[in-house]
C-alpha positions as CSV (number, residue, x, y, z in Angstrom):
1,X,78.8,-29.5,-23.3
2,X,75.6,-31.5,-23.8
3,X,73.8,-30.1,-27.0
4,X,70.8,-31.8,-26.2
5,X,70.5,-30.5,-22.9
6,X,67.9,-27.7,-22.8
7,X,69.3,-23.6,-22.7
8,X,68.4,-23.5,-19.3
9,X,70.7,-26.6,-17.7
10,X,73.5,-25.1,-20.3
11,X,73.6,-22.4,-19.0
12,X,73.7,-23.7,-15.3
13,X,75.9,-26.3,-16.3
14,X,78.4,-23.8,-17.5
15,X,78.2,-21.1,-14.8
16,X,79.1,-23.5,-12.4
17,X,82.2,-25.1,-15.5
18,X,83.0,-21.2,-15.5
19,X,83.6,-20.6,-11.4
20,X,85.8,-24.3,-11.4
21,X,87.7,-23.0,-14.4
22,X,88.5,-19.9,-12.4
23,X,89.1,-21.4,-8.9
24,X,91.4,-24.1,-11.3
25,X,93.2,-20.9,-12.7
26,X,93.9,-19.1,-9.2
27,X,94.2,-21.4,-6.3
28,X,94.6,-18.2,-4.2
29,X,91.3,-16.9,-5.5
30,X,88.5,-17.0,-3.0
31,X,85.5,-19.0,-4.0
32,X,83.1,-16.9,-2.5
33,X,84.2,-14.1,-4.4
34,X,84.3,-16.1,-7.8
35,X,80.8,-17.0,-6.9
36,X,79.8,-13.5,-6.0
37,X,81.1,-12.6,-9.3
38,X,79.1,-15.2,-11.6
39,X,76.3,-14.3,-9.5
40,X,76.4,-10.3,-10.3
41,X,77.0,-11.3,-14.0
42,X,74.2,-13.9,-13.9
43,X,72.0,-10.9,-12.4
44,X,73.1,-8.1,-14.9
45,X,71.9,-10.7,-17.3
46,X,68.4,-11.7,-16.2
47,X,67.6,-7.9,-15.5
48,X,68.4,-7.0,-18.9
49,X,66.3,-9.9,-20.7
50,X,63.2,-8.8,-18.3
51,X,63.5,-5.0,-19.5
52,X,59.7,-4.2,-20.8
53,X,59.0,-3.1,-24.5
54,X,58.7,0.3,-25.5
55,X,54.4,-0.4,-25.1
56,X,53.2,0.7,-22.3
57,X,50.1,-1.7,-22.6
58,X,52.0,-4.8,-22.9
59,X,50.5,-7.7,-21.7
60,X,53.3,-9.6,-21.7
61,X,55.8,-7.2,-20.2
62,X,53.3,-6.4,-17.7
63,X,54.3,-8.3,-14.8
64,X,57.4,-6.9,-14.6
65,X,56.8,-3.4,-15.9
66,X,59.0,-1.5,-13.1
67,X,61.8,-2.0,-11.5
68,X,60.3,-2.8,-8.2
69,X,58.5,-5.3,-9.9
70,X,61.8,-7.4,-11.8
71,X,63.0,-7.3,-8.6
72,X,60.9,-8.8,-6.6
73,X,60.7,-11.8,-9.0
74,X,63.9,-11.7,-8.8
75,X,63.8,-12.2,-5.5
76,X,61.1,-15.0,-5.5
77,X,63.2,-17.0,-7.9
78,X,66.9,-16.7,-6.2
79,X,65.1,-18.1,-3.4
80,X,63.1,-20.7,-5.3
81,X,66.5,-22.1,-6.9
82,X,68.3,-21.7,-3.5
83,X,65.7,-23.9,-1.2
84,X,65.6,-26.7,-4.1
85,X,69.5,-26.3,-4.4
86,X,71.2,-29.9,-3.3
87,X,73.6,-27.3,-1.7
88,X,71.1,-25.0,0.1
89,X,71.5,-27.5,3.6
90,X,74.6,-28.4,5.1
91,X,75.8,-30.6,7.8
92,X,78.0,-27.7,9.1
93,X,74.8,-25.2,9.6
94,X,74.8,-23.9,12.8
95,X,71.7,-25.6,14.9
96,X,71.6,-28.9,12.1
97,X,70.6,-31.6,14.6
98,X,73.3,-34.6,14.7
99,X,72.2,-38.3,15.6
């Protein structure tokens, strides 16, 4: 792993390390459920860095002061990283035009 890489494309960079390792491990495993696996974990985790302080007048924790609220950024942001993903278009989707 690349120490001078910044938290954020470590931890991608190893997610994705983790699901290979697995796959690598069980060749009978199925991907999908490898990757829905990571992806619960990956959840769990971002859920539990956005829980709000113990002030109720937080300005910071403010945004995402319920749980209605973390999840709808939540939301916004798996579909931010899945539109910009190199992965989130493939030749094989059903209507992609052919020349």
């Amino acid at each position: 792993m690349n120490d001078d890489l910044p938290p954020y494309d470590q931890a991608a960079a190893q997610a994705v390390e983790l699901g290979n390792q697995l796959a690598d491990a069980d060749t009978s495993a199925d991907l999908w459920d490898i990757a829905d696996g990571l992806l619960a974990g990956a959840i769990q985790y971002w859920l539990y860095t956005r829980q709000p302080c113990a002030d109720p007048a937080c300005q910071d924790c403010a945004p995402l002061a319920t749980a209605e609220m973390r999840l709808k950024e939540l939301q916004r942001l798996v579909e931010e990283l899945a539109r910009t993903s190199e992965y989130f278009h493939s030749a094989n989707d059903y209507g992609a035009g052919r020349a």
